[in-house]
C-alpha positions as CSV (number, residue, x, y, z in Angstrom):
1,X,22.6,42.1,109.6
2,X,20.8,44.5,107.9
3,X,20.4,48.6,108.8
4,X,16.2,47.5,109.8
5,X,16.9,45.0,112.2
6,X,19.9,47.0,113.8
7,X,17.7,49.5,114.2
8,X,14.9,47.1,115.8
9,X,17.6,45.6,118.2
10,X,17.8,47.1,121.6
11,X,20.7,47.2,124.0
12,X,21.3,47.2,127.5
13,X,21.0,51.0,127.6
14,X,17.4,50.9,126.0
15,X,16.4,48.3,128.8
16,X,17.4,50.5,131.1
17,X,16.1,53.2,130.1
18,X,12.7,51.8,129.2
19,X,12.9,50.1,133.1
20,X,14.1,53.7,134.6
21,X,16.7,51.5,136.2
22,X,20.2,53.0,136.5
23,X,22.6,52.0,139.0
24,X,21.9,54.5,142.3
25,X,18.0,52.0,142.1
26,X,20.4,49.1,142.3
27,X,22.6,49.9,145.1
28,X,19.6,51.2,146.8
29,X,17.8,48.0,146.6
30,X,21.3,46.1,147.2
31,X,21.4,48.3,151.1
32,X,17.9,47.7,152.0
33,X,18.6,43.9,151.0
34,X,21.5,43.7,153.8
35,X,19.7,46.2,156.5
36,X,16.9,43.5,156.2
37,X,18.9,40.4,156.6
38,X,20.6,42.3,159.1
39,X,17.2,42.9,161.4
40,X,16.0,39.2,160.8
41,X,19.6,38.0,162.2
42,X,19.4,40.5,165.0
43,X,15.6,39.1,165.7
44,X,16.4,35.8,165.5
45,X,19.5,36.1,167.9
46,X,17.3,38.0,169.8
47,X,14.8,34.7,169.9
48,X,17.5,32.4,170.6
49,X,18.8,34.1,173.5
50,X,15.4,34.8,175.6
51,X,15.1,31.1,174.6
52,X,18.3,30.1,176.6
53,X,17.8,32.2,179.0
54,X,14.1,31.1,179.7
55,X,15.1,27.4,179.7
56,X,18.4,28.5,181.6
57,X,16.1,30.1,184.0
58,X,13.5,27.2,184.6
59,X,16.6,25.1,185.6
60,X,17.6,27.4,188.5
61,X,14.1,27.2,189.3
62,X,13.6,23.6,189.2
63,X,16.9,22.9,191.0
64,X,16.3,25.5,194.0
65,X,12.7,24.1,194.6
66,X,14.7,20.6,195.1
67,X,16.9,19.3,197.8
68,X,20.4,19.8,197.4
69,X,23.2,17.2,195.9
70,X,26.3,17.5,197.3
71,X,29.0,17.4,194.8
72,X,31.5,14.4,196.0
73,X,34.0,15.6,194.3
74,X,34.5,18.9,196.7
75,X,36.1,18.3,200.4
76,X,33.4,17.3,203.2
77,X,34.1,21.1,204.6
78,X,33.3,22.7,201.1
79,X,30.5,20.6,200.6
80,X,28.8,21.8,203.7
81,X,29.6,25.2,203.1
82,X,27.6,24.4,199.4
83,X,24.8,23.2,201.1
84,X,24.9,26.1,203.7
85,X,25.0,28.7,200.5
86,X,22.6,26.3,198.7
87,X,20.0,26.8,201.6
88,X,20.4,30.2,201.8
89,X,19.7,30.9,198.0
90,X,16.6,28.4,198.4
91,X,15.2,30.6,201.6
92,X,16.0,34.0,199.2
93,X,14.0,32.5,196.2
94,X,11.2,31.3,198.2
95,X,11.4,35.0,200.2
96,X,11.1,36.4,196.5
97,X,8.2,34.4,195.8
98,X,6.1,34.0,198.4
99,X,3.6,37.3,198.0
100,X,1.6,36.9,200.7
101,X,4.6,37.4,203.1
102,X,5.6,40.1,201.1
103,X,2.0,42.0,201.0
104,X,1.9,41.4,205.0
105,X,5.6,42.4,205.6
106,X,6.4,45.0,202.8
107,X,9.7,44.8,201.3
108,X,11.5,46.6,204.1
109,X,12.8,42.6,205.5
110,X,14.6,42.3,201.7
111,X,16.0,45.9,201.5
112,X,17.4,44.9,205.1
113,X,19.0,41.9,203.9
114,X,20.3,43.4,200.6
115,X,21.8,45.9,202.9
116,X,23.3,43.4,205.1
117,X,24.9,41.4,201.8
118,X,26.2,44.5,200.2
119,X,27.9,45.6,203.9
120,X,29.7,42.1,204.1
């Protein structure tokens, strides 16, 4: 090759150069690269898991507001004692939800009874 088109030739150094890219740009871009996939994950785990726990949440509902199913696998003496605790969860969610109780009474009749649980 002739001494012209040497001359005319570049290299990687006069790409660089005429980009203003040097390797501290690269790493740079590299970092913000991973700390972005890194939020998206953390926002999409975040996603999932108020998904599962809202769908979690609307089967606890839905099976409280229904009667209860005894589990025939369990003794007949633990299977009363599960519907006794069953029953008693059911009146707590419905004590929970039930505002107009709540507005009338206050909250003193809950405190009371998360006293009593906590002393047990």
């Amino acid at each position: 090759m002739d001494k012209a088109k040497e001359d005319n030739l570049m290299d990687t150094n006069d790409v660089e150069e005429i980009l203003d890219i040097d390797s501290s740009d690269e790493a740079e871009a590299e970092t913000e690269t991973e700390i972005e996939n890194e939020i998206e994950n953390e926002i999409e785990n975040e996603i999932e898991n108020k998904n599962i726990c809202k769908n979690q949440r609307k089967k606890i509902i839905n099976t409280l507001q229904n009667d209860y199913k005894s589990n025939k696998n369990l003794s007949k003496q633990d299977q009363e004692n599960e519907k006794l605790l069953f029953n008693q969860l059911k009146n707590l969610y419905y004590s929970c939800i039930d505002v107009d109780t709540i507005s009338k009474k206050g909250v003193k009749p809950m405190i009371d009874l998360l006293k009593k649980i906590t002393n047990l």
